[in-house]
PyMOL CGO cylinders between C-alpha atoms (Angstrom):
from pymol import cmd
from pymol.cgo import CYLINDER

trace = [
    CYLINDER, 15.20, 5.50, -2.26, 12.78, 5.46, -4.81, 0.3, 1, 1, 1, 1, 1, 1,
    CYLINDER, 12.78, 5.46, -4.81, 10.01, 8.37, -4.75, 0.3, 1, 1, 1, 1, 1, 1,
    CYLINDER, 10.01, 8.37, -4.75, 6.02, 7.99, -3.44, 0.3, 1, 1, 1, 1, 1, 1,
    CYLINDER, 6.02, 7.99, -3.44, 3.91, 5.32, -4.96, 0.3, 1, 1, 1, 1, 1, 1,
    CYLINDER, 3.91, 5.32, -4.96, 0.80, 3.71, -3.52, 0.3, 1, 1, 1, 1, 1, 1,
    CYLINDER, 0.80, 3.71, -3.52, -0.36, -0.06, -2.15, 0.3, 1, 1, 1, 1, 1, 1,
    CYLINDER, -0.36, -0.06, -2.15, -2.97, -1.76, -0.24, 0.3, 1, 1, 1, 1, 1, 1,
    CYLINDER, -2.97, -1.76, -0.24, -2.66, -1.21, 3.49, 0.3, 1, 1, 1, 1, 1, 1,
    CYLINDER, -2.66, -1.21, 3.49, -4.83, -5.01, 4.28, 0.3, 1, 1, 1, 1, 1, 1,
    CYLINDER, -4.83, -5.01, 4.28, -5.00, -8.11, 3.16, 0.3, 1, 1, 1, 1, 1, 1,
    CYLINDER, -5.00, -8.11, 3.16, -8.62, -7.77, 2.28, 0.3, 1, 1, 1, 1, 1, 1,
    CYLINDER, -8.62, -7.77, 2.28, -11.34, -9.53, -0.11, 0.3, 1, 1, 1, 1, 1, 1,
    CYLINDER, -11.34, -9.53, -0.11, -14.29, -9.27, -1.99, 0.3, 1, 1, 1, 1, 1, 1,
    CYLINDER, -14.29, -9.27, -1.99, -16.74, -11.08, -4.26, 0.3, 1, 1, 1, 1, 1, 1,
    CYLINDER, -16.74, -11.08, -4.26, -19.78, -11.23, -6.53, 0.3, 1, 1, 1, 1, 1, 1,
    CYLINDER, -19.78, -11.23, -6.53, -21.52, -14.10, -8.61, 0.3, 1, 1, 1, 1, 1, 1,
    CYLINDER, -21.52, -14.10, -8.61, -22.14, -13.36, -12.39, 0.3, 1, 1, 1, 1, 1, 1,
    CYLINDER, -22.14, -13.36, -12.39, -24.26, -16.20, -14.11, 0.3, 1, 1, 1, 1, 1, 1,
    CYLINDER, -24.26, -16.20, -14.11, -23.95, -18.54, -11.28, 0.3, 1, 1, 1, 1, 1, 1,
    CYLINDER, -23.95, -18.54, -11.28, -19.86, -18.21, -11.21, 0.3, 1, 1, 1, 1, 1, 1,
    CYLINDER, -19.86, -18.21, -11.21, -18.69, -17.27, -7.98, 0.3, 1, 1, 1, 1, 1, 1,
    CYLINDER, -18.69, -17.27, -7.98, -15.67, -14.89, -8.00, 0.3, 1, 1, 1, 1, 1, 1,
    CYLINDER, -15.67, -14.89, -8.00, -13.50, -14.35, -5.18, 0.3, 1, 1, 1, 1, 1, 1,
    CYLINDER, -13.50, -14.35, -5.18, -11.14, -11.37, -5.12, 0.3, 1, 1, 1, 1, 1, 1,
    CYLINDER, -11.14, -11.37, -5.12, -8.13, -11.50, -2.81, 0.3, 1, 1, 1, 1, 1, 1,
    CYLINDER, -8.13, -11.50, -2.81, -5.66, -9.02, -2.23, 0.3, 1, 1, 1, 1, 1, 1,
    CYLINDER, -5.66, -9.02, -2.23, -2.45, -8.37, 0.46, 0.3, 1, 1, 1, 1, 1, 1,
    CYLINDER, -2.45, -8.37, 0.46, -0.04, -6.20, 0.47, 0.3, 1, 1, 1, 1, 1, 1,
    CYLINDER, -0.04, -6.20, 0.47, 3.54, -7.69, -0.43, 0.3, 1, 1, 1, 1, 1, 1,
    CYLINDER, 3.54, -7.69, -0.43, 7.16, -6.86, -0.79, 0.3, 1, 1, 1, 1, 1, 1,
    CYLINDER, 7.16, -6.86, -0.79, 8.89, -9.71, -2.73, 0.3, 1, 1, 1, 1, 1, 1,
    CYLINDER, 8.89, -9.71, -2.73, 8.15, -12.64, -4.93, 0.3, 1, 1, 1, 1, 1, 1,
    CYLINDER, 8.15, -12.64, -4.93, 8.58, -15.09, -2.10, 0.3, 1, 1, 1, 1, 1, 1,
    CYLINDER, 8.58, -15.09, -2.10, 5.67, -13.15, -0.14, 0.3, 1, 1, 1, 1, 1, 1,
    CYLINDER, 5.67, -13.15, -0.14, 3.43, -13.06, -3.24, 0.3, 1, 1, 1, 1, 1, 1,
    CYLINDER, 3.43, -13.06, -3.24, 3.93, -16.65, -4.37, 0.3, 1, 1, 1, 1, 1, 1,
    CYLINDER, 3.93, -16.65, -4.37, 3.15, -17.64, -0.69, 0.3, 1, 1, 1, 1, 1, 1,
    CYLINDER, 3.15, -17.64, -0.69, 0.45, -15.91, -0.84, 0.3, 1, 1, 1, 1, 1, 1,
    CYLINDER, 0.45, -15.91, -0.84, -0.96, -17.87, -3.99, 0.3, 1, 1, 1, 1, 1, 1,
    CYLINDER, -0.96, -17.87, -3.99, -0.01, -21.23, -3.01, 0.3, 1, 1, 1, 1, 1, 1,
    CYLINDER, -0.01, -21.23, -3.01, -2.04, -20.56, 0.20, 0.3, 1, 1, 1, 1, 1, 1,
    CYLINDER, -2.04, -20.56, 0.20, -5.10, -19.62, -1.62, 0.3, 1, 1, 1, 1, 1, 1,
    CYLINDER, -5.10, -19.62, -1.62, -4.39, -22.43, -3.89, 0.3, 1, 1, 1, 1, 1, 1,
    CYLINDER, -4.39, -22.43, -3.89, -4.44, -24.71, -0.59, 0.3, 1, 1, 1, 1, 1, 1,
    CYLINDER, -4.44, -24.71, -0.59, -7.80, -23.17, 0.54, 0.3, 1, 1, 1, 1, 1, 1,
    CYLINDER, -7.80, -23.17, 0.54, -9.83, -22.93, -2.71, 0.3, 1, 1, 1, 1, 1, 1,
    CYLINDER, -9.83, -22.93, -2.71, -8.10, -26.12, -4.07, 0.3, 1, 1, 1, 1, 1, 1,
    CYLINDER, -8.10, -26.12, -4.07, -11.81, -27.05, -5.51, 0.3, 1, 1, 1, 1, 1, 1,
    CYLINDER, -11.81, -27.05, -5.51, -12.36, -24.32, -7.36, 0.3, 1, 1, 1, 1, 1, 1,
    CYLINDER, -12.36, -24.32, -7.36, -11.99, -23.94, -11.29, 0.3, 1, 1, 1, 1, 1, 1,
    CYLINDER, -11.99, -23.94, -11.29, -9.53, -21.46, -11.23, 0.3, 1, 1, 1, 1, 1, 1,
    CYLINDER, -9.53, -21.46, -11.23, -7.44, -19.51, -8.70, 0.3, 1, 1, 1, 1, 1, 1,
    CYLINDER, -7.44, -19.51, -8.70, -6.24, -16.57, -11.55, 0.3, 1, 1, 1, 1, 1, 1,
    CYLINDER, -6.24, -16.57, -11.55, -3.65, -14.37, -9.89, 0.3, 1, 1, 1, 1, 1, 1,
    CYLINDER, -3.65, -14.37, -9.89, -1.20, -10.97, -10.98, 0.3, 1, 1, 1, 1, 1, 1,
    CYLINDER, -1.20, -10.97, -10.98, 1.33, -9.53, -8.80, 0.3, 1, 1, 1, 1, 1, 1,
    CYLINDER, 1.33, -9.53, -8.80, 3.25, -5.89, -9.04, 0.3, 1, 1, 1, 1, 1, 1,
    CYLINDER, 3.25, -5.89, -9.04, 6.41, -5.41, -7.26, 0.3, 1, 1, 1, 1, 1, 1,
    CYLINDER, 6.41, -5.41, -7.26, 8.47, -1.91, -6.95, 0.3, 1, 1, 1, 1, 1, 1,
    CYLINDER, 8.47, -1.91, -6.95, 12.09, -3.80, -6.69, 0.3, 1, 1, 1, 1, 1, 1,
    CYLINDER, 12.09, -3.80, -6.69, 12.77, -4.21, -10.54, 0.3, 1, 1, 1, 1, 1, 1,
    CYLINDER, 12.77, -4.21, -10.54, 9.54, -3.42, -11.80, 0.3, 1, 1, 1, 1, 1, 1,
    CYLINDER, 9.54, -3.42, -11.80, 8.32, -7.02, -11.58, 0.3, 1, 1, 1, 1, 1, 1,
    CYLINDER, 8.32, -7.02, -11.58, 4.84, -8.13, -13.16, 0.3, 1, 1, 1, 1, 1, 1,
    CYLINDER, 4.84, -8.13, -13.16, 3.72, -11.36, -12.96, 0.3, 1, 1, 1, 1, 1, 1,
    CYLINDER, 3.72, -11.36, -12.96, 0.29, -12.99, -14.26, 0.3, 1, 1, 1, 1, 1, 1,
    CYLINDER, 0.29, -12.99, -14.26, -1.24, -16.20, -14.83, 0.3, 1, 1, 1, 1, 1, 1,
    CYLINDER, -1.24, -16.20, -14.83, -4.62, -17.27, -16.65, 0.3, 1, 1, 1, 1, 1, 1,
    CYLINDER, -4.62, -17.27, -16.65, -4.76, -20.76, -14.81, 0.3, 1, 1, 1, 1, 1, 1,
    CYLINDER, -4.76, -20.76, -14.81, -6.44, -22.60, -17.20, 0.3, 1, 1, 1, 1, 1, 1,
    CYLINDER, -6.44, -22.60, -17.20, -8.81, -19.68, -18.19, 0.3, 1, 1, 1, 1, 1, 1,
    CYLINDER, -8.81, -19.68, -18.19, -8.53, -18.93, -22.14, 0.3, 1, 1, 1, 1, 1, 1,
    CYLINDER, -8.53, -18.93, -22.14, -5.44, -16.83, -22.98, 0.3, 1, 1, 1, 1, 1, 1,
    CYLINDER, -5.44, -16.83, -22.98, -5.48, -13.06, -21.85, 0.3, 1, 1, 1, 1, 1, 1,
    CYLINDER, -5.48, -13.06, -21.85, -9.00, -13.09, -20.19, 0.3, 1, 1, 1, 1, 1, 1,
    CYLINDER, -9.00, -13.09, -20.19, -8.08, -13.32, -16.18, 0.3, 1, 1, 1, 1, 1, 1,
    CYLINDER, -8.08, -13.32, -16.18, -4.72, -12.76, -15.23, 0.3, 1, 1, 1, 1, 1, 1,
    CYLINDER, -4.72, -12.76, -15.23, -3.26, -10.09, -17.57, 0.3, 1, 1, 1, 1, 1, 1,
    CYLINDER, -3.26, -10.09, -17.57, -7.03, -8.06, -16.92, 0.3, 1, 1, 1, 1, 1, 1,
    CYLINDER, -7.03, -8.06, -16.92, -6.34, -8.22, -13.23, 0.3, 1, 1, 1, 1, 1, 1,
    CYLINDER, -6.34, -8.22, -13.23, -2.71, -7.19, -13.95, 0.3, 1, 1, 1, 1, 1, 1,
    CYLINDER, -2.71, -7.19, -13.95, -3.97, -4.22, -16.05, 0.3, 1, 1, 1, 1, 1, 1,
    CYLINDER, -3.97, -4.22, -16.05, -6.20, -3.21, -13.23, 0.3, 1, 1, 1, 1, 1, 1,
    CYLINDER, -6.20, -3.21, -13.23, -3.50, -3.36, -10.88, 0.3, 1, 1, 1, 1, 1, 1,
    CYLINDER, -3.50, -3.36, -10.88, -1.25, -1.35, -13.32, 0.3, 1, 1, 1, 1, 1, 1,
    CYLINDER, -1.25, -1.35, -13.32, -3.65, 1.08, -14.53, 0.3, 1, 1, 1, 1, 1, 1,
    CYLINDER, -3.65, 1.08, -14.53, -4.79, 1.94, -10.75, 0.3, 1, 1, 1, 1, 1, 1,
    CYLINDER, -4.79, 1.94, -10.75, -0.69, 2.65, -9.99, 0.3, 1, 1, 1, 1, 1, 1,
    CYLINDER, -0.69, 2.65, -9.99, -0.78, 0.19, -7.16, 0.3, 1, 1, 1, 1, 1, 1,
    CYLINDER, -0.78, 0.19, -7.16, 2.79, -1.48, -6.25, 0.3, 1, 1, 1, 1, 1, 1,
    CYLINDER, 2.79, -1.48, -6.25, 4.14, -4.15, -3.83, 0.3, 1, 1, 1, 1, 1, 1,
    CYLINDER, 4.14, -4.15, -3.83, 0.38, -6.06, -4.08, 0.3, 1, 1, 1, 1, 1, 1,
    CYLINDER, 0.38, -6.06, -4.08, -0.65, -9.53, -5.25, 0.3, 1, 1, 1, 1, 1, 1,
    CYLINDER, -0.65, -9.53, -5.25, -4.55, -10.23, -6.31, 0.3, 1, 1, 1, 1, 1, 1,
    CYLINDER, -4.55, -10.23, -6.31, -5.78, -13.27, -6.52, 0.3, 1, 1, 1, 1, 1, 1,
    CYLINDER, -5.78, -13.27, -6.52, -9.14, -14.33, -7.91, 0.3, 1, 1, 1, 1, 1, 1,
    CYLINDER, -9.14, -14.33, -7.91, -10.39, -17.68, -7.36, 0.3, 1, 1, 1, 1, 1, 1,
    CYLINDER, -10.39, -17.68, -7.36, -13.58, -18.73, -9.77, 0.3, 1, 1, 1, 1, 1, 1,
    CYLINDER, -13.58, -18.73, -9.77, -15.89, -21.03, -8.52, 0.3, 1, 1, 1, 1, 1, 1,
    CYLINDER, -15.89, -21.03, -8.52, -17.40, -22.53, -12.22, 0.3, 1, 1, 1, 1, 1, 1,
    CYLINDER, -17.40, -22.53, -12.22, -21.30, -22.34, -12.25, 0.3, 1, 1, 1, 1, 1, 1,
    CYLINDER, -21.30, -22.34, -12.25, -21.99, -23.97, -15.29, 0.3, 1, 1, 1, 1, 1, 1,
    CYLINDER, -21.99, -23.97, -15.29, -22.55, -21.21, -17.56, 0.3, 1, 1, 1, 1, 1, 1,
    CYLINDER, -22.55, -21.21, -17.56, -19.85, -19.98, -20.21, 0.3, 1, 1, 1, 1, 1, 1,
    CYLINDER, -19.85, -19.98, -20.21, -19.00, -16.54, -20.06, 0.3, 1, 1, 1, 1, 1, 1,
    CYLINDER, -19.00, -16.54, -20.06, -17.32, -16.04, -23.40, 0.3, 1, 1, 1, 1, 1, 1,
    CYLINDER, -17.32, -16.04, -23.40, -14.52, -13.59, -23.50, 0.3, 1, 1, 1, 1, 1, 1,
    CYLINDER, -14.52, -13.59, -23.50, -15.70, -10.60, -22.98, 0.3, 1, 1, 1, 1, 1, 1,
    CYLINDER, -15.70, -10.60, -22.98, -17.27, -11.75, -19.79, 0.3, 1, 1, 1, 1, 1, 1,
    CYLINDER, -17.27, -11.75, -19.79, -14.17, -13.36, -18.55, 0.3, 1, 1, 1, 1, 1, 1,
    CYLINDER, -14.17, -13.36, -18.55, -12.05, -9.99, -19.17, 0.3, 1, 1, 1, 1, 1, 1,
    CYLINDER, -12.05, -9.99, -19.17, -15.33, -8.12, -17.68, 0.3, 1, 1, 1, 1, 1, 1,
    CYLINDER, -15.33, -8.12, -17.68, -15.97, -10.47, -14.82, 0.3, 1, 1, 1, 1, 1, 1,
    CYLINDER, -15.97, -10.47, -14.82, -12.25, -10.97, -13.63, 0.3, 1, 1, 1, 1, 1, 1,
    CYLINDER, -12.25, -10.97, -13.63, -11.38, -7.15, -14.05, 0.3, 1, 1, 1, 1, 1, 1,
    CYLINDER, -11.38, -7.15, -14.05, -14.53, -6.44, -11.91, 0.3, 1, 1, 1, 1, 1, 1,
    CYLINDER, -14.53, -6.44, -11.91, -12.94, -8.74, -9.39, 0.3, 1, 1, 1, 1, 1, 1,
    CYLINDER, -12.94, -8.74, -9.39, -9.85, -7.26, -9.13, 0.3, 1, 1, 1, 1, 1, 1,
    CYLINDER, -9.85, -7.26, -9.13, -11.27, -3.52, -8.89, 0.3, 1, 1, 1, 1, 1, 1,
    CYLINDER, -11.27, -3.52, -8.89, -13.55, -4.71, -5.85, 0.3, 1, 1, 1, 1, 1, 1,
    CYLINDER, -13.55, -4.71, -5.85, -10.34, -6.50, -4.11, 0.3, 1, 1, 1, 1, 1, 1,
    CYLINDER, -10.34, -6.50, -4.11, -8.22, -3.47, -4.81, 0.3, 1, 1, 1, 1, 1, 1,
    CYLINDER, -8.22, -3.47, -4.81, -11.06, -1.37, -2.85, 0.3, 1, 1, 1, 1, 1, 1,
    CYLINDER, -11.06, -1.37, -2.85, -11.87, -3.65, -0.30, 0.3, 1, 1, 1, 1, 1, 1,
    CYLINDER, -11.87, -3.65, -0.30, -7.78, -3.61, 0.60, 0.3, 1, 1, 1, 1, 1, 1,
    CYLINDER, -7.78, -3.61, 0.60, -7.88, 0.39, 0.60, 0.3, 1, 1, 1, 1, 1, 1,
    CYLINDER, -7.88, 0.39, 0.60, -5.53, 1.94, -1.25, 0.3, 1, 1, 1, 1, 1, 1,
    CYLINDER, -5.53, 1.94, -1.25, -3.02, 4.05, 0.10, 0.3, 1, 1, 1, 1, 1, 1,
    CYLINDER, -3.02, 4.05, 0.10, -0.09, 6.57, -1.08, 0.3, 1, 1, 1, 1, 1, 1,
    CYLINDER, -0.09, 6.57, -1.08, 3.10, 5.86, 0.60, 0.3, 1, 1, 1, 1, 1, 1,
    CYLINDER, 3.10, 5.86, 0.60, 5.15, 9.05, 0.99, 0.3, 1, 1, 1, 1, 1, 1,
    CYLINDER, 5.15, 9.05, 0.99, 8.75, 8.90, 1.63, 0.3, 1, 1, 1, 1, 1, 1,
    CYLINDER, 8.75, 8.90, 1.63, 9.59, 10.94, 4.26, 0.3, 1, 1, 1, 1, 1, 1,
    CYLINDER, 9.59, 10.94, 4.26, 12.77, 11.59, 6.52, 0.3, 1, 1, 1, 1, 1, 1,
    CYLINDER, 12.77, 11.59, 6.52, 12.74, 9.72, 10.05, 0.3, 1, 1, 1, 1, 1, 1,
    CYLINDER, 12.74, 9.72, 10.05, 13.71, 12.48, 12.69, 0.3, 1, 1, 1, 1, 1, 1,
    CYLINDER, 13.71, 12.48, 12.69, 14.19, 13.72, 16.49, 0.3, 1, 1, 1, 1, 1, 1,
    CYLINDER, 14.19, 13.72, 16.49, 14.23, 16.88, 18.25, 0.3, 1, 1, 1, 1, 1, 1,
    CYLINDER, 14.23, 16.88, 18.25, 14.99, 17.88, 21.76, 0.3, 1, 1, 1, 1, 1, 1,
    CYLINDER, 14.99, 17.88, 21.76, 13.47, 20.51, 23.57, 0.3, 1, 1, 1, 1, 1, 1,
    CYLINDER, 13.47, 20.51, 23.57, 13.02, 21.96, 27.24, 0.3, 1, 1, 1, 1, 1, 1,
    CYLINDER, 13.02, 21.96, 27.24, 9.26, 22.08, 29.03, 0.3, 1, 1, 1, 1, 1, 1,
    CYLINDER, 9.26, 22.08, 29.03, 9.36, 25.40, 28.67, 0.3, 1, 1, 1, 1, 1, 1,
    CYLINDER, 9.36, 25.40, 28.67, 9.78, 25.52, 24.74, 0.3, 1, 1, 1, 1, 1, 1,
    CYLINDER, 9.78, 25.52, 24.74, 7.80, 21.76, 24.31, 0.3, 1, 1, 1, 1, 1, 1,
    CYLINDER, 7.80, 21.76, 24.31, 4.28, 23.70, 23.63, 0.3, 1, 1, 1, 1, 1, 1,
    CYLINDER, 4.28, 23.70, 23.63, 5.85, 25.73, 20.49, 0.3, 1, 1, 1, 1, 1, 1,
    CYLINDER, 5.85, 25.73, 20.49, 8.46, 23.18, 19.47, 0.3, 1, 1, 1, 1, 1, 1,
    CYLINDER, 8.46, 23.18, 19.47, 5.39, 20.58, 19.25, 0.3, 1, 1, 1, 1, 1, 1,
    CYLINDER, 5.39, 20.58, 19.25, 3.06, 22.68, 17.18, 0.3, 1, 1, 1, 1, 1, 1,
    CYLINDER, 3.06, 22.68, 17.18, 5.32, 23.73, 14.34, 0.3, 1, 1, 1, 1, 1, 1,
    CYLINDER, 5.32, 23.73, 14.34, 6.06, 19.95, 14.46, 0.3, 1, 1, 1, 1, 1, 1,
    CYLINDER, 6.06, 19.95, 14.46, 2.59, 19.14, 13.65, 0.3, 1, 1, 1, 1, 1, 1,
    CYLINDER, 2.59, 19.14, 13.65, 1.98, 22.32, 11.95, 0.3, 1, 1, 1, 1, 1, 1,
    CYLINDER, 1.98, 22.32, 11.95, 4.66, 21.07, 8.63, 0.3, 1, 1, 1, 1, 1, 1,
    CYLINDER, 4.66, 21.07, 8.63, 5.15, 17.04, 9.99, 0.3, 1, 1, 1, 1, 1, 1,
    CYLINDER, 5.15, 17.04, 9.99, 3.50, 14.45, 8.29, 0.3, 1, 1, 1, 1, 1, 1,
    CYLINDER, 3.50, 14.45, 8.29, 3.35, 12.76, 11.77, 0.3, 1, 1, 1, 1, 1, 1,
    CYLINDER, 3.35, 12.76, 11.77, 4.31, 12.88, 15.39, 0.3, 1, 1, 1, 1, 1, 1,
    CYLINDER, 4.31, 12.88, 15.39, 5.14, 9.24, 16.07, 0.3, 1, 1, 1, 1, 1, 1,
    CYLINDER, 5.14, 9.24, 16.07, 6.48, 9.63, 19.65, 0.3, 1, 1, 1, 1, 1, 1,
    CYLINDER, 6.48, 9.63, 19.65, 7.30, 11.74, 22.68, 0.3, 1, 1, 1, 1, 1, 1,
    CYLINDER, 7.30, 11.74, 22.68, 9.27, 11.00, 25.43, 0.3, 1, 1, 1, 1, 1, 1,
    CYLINDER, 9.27, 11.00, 25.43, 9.41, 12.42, 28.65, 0.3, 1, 1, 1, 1, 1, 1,
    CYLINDER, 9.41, 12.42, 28.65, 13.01, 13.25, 30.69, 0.3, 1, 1, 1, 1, 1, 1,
    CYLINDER, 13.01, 13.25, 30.69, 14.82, 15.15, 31.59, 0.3, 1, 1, 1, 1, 1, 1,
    CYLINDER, 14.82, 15.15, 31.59, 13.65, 17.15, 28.55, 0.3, 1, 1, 1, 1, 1, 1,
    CYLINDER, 13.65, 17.15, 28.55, 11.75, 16.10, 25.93, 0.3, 1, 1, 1, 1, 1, 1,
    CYLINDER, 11.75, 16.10, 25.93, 12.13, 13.86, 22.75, 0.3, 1, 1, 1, 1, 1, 1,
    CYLINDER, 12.13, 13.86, 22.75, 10.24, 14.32, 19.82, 0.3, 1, 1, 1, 1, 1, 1,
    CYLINDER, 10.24, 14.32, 19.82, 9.99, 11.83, 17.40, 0.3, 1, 1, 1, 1, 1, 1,
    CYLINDER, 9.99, 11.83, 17.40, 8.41, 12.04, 14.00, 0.3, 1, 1, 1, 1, 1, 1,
    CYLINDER, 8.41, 12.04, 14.00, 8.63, 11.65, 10.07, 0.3, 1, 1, 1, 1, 1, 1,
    CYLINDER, 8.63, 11.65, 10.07, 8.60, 14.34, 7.56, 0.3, 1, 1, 1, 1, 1, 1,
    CYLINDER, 8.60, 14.34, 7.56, 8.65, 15.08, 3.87, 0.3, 1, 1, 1, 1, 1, 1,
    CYLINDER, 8.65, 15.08, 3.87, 12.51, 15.97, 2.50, 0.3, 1, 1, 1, 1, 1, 1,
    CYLINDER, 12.51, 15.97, 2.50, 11.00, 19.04, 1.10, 0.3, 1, 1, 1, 1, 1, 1,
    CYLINDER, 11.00, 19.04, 1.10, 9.40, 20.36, 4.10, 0.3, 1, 1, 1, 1, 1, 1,
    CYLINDER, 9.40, 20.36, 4.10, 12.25, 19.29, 6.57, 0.3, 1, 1, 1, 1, 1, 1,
    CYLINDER, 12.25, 19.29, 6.57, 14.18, 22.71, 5.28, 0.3, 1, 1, 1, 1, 1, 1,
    CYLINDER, 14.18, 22.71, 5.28, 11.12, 25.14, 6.67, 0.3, 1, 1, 1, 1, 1, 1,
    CYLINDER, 11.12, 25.14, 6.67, 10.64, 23.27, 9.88, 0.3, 1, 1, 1, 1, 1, 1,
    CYLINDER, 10.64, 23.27, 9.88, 14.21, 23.68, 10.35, 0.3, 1, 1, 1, 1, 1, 1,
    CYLINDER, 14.21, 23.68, 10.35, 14.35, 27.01, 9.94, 0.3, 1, 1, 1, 1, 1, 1,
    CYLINDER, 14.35, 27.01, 9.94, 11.21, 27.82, 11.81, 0.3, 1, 1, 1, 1, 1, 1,
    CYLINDER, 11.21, 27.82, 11.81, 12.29, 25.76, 14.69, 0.3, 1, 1, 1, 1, 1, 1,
    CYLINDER, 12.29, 25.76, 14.69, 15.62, 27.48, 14.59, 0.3, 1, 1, 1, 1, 1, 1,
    CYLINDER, 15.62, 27.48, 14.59, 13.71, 31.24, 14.83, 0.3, 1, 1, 1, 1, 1, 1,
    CYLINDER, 13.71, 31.24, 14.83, 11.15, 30.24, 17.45, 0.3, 1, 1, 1, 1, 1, 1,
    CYLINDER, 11.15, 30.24, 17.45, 14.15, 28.98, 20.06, 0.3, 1, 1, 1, 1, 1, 1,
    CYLINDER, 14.15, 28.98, 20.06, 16.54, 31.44, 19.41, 0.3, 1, 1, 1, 1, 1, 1,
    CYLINDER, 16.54, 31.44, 19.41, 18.71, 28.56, 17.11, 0.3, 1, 1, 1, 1, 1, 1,
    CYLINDER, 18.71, 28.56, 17.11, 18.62, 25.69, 20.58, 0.3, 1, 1, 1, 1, 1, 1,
    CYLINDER, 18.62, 25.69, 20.58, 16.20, 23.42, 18.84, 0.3, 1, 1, 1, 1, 1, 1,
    CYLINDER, 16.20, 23.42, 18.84, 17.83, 21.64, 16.21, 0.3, 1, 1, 1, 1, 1, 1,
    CYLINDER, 17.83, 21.64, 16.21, 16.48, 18.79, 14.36, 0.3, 1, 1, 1, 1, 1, 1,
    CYLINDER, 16.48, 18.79, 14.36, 18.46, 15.75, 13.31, 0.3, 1, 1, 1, 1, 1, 1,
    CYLINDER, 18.46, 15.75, 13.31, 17.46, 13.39, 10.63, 0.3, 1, 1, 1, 1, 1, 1,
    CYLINDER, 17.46, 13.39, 10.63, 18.53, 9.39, 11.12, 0.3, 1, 1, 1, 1, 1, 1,
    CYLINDER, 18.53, 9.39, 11.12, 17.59, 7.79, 7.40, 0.3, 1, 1, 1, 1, 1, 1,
    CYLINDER, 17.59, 7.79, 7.40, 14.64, 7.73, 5.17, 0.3, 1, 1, 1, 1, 1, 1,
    CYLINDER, 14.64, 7.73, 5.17, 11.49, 5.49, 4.79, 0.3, 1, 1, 1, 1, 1, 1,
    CYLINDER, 11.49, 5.49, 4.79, 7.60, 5.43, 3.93, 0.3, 1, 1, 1, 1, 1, 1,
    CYLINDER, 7.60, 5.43, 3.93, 4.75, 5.92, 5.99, 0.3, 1, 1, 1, 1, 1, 1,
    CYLINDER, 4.75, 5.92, 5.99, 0.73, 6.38, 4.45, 0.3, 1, 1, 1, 1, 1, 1,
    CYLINDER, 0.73, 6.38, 4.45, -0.30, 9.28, 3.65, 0.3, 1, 1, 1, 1, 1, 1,
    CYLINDER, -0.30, 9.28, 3.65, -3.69, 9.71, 2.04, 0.3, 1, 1, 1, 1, 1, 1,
    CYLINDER, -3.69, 9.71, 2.04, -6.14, 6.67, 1.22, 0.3, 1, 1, 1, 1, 1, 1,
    CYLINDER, -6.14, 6.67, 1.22, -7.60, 6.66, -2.02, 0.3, 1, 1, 1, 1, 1, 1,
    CYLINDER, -7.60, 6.66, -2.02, -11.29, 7.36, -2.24, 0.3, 1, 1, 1, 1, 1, 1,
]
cmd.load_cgo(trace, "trace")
């Protein structure tokens, strides 16, 4: 499994006019082609009177980039929203900006300008967020040993995702690979060795949302 990376966590939107041209910026968080062209067509469907509905899409599984200009001159909407995407390290995302024509030419520069500042606000507006790969695990414990056993859990974890109450207790929760080692072994001196943790497979949960 590949290492951290970050996405959007919503499917989110913003927009601004510049010389009466109305610019939508659309983002969602997606995992394949399939989900991203979806995702255009149905924007298509919705703004389907509007000039031009420029999109760019970044996938993790084989580095995939996609772009188009949609009738906009050549390299002034989709590959700026791509390199805005790519320069901000964001994966698994589609943007899609849909331009609403106001009558007044831009010129180049103020296409690149205008649909760069789009993708920037719909990158923000769907809140960026690192993805850490982290080891899904349990541990059981008595009621007497729950109290410790729970706070060096939450003391090294990167979250506690569930407890369960029988006839001991089942903790549930995802950790880094390179802290699993020190919880082990701290789990291991606090209960005498009883406490053992065992780790089912790997996958990636949020960790810190970029300002």
């Amino acid at each position: 499994m590949a290492g951290d990376y970050k996405t959007v966590s919503i499917a989110a939107k913003d927009e601004f006019t510049e010389k009466r041209s109305r610019f939508i910026g659309y983002c969602k968080p997606v995992k394949t082609e399939q989900e991203a062209v979806a995702f255009i067509n149905e924007l298509r469907s919705r703004h389907w009177d509007a000039r031009h509905n420029v999109y760019a899409y970044s996938l993790r599984e084989g580095n995939l980039k996609r772009y188009s200009d949609d009738g906009e001159p050549s390299g002034t909407a989709g590959m700026p929203v791509l390199e805005v995407i790519t320069k901000n390290e964001v994966f698994d995302v589609c943007v899609v900006v849909t331009r609403y024509f106001g009558g007044v030419l831009l010129g180049t520069g103020g296409l690149v300008r205008a649909y760069s500042q789009a993708a920037k606000l719909a990158l923000k507006a769907g809140q960026v967020v690192l993805m850490e790969r982290c080891a899904l695990c349990e541990a059981h414990c008595t009621y007497n040993q729950y109290g410790k056993v729970s706070s060096l859990i939450m003391e090294l974890c990167s979250g506690l995702d569930d407890t369960v109450y029988g006839a001991d207790v089942l903790l549930k929760f995802h950790i880094s690979p390179q802290a699993l080692p020190l919880l082990e072994k701290k789990l291991k001196d606090a209960t005498a060795g009883e406490v053992c943790v065992s780790a089912e497979k790997e996958d990636f949960f949020p960790k810190t949302v970029e300002s």
